[in-house]
VOGU-3710 file (C-alpha; in Angstrom, 3 decimals, decimal comma):
1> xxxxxxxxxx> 34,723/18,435/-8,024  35,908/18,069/-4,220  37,156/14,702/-3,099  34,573/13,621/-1,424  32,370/14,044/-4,871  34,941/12,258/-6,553  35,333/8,934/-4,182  31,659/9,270/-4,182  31,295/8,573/-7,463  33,954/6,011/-7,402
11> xxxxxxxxxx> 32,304/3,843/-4,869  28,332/4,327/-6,028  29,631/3,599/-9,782  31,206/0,598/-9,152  28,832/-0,648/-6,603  25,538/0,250/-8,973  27,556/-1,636/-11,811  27,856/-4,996/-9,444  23,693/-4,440/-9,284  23,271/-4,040/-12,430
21> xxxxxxxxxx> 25,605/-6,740/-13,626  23,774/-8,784/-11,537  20,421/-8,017/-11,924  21,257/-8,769/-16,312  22,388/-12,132/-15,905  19,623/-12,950/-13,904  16,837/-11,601/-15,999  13,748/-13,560/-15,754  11,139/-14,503/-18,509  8,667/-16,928/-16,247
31> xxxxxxxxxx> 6,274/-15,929/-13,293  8,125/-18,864/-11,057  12,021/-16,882/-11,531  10,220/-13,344/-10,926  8,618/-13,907/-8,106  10,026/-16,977/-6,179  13,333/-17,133/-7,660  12,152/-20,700/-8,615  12,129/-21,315/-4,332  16,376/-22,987/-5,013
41> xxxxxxxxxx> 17,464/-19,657/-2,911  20,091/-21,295/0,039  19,246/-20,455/3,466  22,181/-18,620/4,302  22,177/-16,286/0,849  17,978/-16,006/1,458  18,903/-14,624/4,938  21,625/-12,399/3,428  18,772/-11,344/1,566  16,101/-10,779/3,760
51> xxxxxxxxxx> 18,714/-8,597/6,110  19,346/-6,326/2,844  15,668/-6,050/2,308  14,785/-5,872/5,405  17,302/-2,946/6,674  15,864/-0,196/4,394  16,887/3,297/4,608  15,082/4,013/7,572  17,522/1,659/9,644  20,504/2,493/7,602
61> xxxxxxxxxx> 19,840/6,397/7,462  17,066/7,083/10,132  17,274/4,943/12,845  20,603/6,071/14,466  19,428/10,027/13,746  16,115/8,927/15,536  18,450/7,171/18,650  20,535/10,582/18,695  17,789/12,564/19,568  15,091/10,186/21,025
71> xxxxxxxxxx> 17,532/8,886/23,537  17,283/5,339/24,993  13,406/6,198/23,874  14,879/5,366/20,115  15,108/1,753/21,370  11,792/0,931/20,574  12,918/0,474/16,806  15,404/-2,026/18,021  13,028/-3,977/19,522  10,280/-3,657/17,557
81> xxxxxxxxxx> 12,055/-4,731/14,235  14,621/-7,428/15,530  11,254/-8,702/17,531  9,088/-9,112/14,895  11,405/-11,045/13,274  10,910/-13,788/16,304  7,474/-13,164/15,499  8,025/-14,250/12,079  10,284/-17,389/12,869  7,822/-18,780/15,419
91> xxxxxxxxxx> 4,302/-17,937/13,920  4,452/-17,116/10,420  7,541/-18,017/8,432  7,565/-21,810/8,385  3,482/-22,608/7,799  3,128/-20,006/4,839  6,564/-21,858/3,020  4,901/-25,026/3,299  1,765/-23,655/1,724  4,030/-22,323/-0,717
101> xxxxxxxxxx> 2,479/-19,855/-3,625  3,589/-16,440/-4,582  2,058/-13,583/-2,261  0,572/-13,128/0,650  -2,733/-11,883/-0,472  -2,526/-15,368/-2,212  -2,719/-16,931/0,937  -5,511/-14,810/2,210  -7,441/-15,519/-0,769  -7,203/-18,886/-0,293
111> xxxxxxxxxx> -7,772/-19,045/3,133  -10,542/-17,075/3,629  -12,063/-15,781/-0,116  -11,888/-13,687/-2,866  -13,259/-10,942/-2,019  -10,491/-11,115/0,959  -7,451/-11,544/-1,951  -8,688/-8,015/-3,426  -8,929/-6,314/0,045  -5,347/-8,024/0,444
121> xxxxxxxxxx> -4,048/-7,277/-2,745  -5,026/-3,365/-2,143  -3,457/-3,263/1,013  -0,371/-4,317/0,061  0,204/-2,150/-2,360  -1,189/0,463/0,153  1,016/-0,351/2,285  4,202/-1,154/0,187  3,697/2,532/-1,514  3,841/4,132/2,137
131> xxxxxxxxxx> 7,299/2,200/2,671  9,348/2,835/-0,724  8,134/6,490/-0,025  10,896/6,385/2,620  13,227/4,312/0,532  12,654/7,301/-2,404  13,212/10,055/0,101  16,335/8,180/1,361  17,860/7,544/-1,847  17,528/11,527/-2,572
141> xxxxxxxxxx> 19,053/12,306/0,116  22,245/10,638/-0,667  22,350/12,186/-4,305  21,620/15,563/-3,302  24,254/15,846/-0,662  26,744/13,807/-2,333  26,145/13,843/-5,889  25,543/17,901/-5,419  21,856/17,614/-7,320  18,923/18,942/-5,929
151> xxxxxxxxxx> 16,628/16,708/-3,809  13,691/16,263/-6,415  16,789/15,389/-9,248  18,201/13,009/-6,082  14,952/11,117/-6,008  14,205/10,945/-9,540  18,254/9,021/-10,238  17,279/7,019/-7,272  14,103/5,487/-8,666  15,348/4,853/-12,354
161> xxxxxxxxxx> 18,300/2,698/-11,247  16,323/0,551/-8,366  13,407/0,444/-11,581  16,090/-0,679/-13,562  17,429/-3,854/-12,040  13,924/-4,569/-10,814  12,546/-5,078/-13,861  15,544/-6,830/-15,327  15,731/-9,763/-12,689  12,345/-9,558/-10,778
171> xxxxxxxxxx> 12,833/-11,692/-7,584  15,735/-14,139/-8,935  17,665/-10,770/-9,650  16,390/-9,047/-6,464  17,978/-11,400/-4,532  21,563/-11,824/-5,067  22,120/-8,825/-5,412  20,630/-7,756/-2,330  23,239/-10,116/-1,122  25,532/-7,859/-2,826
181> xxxxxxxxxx> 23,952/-4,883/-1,421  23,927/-6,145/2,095  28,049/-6,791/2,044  28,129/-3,073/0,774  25,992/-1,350/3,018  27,112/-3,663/6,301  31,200/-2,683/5,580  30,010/0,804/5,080  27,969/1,665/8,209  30,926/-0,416/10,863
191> xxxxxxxxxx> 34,399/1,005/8,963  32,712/4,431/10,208  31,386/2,719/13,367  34,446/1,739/14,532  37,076/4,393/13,347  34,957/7,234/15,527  34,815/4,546/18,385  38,922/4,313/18,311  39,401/7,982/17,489  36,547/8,910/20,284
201> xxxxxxxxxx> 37,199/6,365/23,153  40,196/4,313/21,992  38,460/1,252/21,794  37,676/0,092/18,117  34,046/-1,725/19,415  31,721/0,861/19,109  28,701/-1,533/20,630  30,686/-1,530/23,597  32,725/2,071/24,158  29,964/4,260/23,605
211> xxxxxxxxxx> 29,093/3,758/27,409  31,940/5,447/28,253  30,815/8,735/26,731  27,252/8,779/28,255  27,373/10,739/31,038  29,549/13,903/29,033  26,780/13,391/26,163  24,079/13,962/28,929  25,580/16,934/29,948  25,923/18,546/27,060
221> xxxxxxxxxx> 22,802/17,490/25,629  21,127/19,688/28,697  23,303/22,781/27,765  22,128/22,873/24,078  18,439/22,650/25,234  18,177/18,863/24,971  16,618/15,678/26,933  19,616/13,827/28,523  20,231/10,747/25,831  20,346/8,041/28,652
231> xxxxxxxxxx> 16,944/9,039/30,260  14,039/7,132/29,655  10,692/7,454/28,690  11,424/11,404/27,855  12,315/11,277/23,866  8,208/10,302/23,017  5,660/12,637/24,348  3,324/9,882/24,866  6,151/8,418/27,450  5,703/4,708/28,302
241> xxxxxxxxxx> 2,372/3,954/26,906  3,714/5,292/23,534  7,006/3,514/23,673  5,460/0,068/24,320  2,457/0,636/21,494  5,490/2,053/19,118  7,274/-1,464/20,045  4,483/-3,420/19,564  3,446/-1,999/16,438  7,120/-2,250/14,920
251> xxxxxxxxxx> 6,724/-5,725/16,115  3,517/-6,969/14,424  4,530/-5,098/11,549  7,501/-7,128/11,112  5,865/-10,302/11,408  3,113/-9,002/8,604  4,656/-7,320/5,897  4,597/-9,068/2,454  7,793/-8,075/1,223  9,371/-10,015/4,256
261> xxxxxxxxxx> 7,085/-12,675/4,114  7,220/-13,561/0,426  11,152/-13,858/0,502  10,604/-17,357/3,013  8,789/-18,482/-0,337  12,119/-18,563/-2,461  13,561/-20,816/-0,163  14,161/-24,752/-1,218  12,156/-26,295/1,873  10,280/-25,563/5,137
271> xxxxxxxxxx> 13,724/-25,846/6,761  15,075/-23,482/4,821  12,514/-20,693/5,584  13,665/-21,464/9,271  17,305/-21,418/9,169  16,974/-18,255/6,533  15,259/-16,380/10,107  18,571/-17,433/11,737  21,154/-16,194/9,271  18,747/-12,820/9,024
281> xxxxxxxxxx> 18,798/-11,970/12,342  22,948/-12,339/12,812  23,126/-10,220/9,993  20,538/-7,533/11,561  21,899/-7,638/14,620  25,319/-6,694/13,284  23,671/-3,265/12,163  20,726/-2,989/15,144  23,691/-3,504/18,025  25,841/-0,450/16,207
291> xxxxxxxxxx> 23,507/2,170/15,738  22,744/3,382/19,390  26,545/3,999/19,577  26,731/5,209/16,097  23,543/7,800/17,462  25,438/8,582/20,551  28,869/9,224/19,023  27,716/11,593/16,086  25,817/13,133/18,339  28,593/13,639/21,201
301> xxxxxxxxxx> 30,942/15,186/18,003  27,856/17,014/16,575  27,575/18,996/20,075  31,567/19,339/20,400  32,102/20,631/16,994  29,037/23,529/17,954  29,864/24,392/21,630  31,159/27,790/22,241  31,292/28,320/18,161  30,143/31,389/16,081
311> xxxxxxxxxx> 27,835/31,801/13,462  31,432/31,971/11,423  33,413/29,648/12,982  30,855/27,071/12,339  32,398/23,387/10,974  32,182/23,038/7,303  30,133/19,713/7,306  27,054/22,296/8,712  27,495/24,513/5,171  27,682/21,309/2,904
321> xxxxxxxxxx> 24,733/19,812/4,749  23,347/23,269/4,487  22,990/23,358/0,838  20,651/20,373/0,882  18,073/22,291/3,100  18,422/19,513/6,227  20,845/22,112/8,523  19,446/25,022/9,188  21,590/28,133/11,347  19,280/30,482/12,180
331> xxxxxxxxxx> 19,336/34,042/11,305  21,019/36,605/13,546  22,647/33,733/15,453  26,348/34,814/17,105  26,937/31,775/19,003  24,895/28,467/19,104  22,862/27,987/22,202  20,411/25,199/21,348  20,190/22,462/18,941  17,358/20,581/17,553
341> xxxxxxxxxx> 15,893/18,496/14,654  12,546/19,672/15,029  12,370/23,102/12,567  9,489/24,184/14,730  11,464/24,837/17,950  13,296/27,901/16,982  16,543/26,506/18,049  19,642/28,211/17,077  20,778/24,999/14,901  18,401/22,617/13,184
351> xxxxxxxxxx> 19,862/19,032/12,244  17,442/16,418/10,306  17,790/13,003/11,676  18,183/11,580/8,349  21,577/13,217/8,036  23,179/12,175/10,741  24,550/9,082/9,725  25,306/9,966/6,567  27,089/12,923/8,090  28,635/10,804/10,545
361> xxxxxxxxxx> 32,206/10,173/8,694  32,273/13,957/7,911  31,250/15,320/11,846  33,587/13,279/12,678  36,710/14,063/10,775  37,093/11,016/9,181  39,078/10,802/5,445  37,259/11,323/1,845  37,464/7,505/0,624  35,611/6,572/4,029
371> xxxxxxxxxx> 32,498/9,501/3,733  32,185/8,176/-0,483  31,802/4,053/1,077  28,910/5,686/3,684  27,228/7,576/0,647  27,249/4,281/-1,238  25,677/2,317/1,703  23,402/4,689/1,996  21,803/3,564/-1,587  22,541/-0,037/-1,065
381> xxxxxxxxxx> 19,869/0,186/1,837  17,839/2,383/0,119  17,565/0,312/-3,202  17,490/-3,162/-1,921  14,140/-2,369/0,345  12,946/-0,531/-2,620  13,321/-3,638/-5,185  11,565/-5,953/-2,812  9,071/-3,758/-2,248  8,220/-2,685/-5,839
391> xxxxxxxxxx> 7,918/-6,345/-6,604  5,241/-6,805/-4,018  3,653/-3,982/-5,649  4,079/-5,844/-8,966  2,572/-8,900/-7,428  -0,265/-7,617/-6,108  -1,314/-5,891/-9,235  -0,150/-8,504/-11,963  -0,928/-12,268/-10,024  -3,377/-11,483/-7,428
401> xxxxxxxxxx> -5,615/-8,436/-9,193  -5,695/-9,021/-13,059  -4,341/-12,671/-12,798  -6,685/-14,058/-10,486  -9,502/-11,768/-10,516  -9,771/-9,944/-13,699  -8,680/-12,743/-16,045  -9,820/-15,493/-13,469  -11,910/-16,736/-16,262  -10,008/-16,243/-19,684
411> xxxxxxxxxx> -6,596/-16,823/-18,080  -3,630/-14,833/-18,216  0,223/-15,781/-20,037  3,213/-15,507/-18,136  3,960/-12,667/-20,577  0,967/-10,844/-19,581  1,320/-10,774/-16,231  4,648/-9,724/-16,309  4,237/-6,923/-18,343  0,692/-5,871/-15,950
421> xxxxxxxxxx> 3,409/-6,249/-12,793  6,206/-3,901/-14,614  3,854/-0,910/-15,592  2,354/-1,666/-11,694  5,962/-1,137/-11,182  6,461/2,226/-12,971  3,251/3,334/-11,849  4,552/3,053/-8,460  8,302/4,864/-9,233  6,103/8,056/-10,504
431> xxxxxxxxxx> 4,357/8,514/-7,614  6,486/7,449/-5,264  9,164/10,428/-6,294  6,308/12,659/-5,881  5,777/11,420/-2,366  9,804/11,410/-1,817  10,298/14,631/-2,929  7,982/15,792/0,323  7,577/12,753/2,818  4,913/13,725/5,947
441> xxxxxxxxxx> 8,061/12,666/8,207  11,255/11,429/8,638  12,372/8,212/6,592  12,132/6,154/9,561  9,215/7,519/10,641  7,368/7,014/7,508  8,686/3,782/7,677  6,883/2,730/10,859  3,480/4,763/9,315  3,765/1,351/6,841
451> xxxxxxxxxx> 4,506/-1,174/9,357  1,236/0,264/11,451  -0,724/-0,368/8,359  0,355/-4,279/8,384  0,327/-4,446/12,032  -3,178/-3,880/11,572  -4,404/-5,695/8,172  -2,188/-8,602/7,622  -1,090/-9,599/10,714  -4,080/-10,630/12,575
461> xxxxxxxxxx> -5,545/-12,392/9,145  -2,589/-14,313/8,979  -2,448/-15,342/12,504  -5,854/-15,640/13,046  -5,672/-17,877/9,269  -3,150/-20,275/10,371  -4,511/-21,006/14,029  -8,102/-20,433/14,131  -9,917/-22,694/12,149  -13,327/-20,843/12,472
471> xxxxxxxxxx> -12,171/-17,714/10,903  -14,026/-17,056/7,599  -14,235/-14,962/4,982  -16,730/-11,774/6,141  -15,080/-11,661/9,461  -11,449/-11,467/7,536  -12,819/-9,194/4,981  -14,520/-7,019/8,393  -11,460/-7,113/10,240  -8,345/-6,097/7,711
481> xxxxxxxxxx> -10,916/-2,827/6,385  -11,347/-2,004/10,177  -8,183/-1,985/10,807  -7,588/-0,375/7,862  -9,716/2,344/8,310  -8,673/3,064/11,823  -5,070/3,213/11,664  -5,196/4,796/8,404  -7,442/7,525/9,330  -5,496/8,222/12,688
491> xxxxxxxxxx> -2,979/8,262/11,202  -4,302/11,137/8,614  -5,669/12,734/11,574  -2,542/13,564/13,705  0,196/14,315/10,536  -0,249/16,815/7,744  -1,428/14,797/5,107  -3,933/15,476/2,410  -3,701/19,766/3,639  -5,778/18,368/6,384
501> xxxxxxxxxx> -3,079/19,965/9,088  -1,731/17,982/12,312  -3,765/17,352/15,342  -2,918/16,087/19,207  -2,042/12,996/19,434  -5,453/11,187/21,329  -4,130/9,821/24,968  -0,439/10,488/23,964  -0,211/7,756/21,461  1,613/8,719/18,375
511> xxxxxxxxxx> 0,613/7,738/14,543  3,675/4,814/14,849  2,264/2,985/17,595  -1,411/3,443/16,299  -1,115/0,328/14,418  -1,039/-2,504/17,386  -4,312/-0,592/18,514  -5,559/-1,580/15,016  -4,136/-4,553/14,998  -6,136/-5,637/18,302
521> xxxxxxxxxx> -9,178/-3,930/16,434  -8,901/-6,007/13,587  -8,893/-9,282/15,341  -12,095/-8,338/17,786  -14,129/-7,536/14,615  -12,796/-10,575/12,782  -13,703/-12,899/15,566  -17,375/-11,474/16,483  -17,918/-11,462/12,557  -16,628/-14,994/11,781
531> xxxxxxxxxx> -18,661/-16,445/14,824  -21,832/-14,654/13,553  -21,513/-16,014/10,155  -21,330/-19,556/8,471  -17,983/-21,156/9,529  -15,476/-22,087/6,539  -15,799/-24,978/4,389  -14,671/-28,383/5,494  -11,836/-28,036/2,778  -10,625/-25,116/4,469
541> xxxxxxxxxx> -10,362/-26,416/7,752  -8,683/-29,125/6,514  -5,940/-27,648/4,558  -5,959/-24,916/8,138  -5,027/-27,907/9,915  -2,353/-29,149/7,360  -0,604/-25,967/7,211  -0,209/-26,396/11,109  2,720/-28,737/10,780  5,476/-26,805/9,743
551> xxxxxxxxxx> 7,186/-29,813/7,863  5,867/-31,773/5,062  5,381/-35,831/6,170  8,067/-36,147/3,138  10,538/-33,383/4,527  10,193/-35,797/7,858  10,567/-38,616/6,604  14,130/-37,453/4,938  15,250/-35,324/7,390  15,192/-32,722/4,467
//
């Protein structure tokens, strides 16, 4: 066992053992503790919380791969997710708290009607599978290069231990420790961060030094067959009209994915869902700020390390990498001329995104104890998306499908529904390790494929819910299955999915910016629909124009 194996296993042992600790002595018996953590969650340890959840392994693993060889085009995940999140604080987050109920479907049942809750309650579990495919893959990828076990055996020890403490604390258990796992994964991705920014530049602020390498990464970025990192609108072949539907789609996204959304309901008031934005986004922007230099120095090293080397004299991080399948030298090569992370170009050296933060400690030279901390980051943001989004998976199947529409009549125990939401759990583990074994992109990429799908179903209901009284029930119904539909099937159409091969992307735009298309889809067919059909009842309007006022008269009245 080398020593990277074995400080590996020293840091993922004892950080999986804080989870699991955890996750036991908060195990959870009532609906209220499973899925609201029984809303007594502090603001700052909900936004804790929501960072962990919220930085999955598409921003811990993905996104700075994505910057390295997008360019300044990889900013559109910057501000697309930390956007949305704005988004959220303004529009959404403080009105669904003081609704207050357990998922979002929940709300759109309410809101609109029951046939709505199902289409809800099938979308979100649509669209929370299409996410923890990327957490799955993530997770894998960790264990396999790490751990040395294939990638199928990576996924599969991946998805039993985030099962595990899911089903042991449901959303009391979820979150602290994904205040556990955000301290782990947040120490792991800056120690790297800022020892390559000292080692590379001399300056230990990596947000800041990186500039000074630019214009030498530009240059050699050209000689290995490459886009120059600081140019714009050149990473995307859709150029600008991609980039901004990308952003926009990242942005509604955000703002309308349940797992997000259901974590401002464990908070103790209306206030609390606010200030729990706040805390989130400082502890975002601590990882959102690092990655482009994080990108840009791995990338500068990646290029060093290669220039001028033969096929022999190769470093050695390319043959451990290489055993995983995600570096690829190809055959015949004496020297490497170009480098690339798309296996279709035929470049001399293929790197995967996904490994280049990962890879990051290794490419650039830095000790054993420091590469085992990144591979146990890694699975902190990998498992910690994962639990929150198998719960909303749980949710949706347990409260808002058998609960409320399959025993509406007769009634369900707590005990029932909890056992319904943890074989909706497993249910979810098995085929989301088939899906992680062979994702239809990169991590972050499939990543965005999921926020597209709530860009276009739940975040023009929601909207439209809270602030336009004469939305009703067909129109909502209408709108979330066109959106649906649209998105979904373009999305089909342009990647290999289902054997049914890739196509051109129509007018440039790419399947991750498809979704604020649908999105503006969804709300033209719910508004023609709901103003062609009865409006809602007056009870509806009424509780529509209650939910308006963020704060309860009460919570005014005490300054609460």
């Amino acid at each position: 066992m080398s020593e990277i194996q074995i400080w590996t296993f020293v840091f993922v042992i004892l950080t999986f053992g804080i989870y699991i600790t955890i996750a036991w002595r908060s195990r959870v018996k009532e609906t209220k503790d499973f899925y609201v953590a029984s809303r007594d969650v502090p603001a700052f340890a909900n936004g804790a919380a929501v960072a962990a959840d919220w930085m999955s392994a598409a921003s811990f693993i993905g996104m700075a791969g994505l910057i390295a060889f997008l360019g300044s085009d990889g900013s559109v995940y910057l501000m697309g997710w930390t956007g949305g999140f704005v988004l959220l604080a303004l529009l959404l987050a403080p009105y669904l708290r003081k609704w207050g109920k357990y998922t979002v479907p929940e709300f759109v049942g309410d809101r609109y009607s029951e046939g709505v809750r199902v289409v809800a309650a099938i979308t979100a579990i649509l669209v929370s599978f299409t996410y923890v495919v990327g957490q799955m893959n993530g997770g894998g990828i960790v264990f396999s290069r790490f751990l040395n076990l294939n990638l199928t055996w990576g996924v599969i020890v991946a998805a039993a231990i985030i099962f595990t403490y899911t089903v042991l604390g449901g959303m009391k258990g979820i979150t602290y420790t994904q205040v556990a796992q955000y301290t782990v994964l947040i120490i792991a991705y800056l120690i790297p961060a800022v020892a390559v920014a000292q080692q590379t530049t001399g300056l230990p602020i990596p947000q800041i030094s990186y500039g000074q390498i630019l214009a030498e990464l530009d240059a050699l970025g050209r000689e290995f067959g490459l886009h120059a990192f600081s140019e714009a609108f050149v990473g995307r072949d859709g150029g600008q009209l991609d980039v901004f539907l990308v952003t926009a789609s990242l942005m509604l996204g955000t703002a309308g994915l349940p797992h997000v959304i259901i974590r401002f309901y464990t908070t103790k008031t209306v206030r609390g869902a606010r200030y729990s934005v706040f805390w989130a986004l400082f502890f975002i922007s601590l990882l959102y700020l690092t990655a482009p230099a994080v990108g840009a120095f791995t990338k500068l090293n990646l290029l060093q390390g290669v220039q001028g080397a033969s096929a022999d004299e190769l470093p050695n991080w390319i043959d451990t990498w290489g055993q995983t399948g995600l570096v690829q030298v190809a055959d015949g090569v004496d020297t490497i001329e170009t480098v690339s992370n798309n296996a279709a170009s035929g470049a001399d050296l293929i790197v995967n995104n996904d490994i280049l933060v990962l890879a990051s400690p290794e490419i650039g030279g830095l000790p054993a104890p420091v590469i085992g901390l990144m591979a146990a980051g890694g699975m902190a943001a990998a498992m910690s998306t994962a639990a929150g989004l198998l719960l909303v998976i749980s949710s949706a199947a347990s409260h808002d499908l058998f609960f409320r529409v399959f025993r509406r009549n007769s009634g369900a125990s707590d005990k029932e529904q909890m056992l319904v939401g943890r074989i909706a759990m497993a249910a979810a583990i098995i085929v989301a390790i088939i899906a992680g074994v062979n994702p239809p992109a990169f991590v972050a990429q499939v990543v965005a494929f999921a926020f597209g799908l709530a860009a276009a179903t739940f975040f023009p209901a929601i909207i439209l819910g809270i602030f336009w009284k004469r939305a009703n029930g067909p129109g909502a119904t209408a709108g979330m299955l066109a959106g649906l539909l649209f998105t979904g099937g373009y999305m089909i159409y342009t990647l290999e999915i289902f054997g049914t091969g890739a196509n051109d992307h129509i007018f440039g735009i790419s399947p991750e910016g498809i979704g604020a298309v649908g999105a503006v889809v969804n709300a033209a067919v719910t508004i023609v629909i709901s103003n062609l059909t009865t409006p809602p009842s007056r009870h509806v309007q009424e509780m529509v124009e209650e939910i308006r006022y963020p704060q309860s008269r009460q919570e005014v009245g005490t300054g609460s």
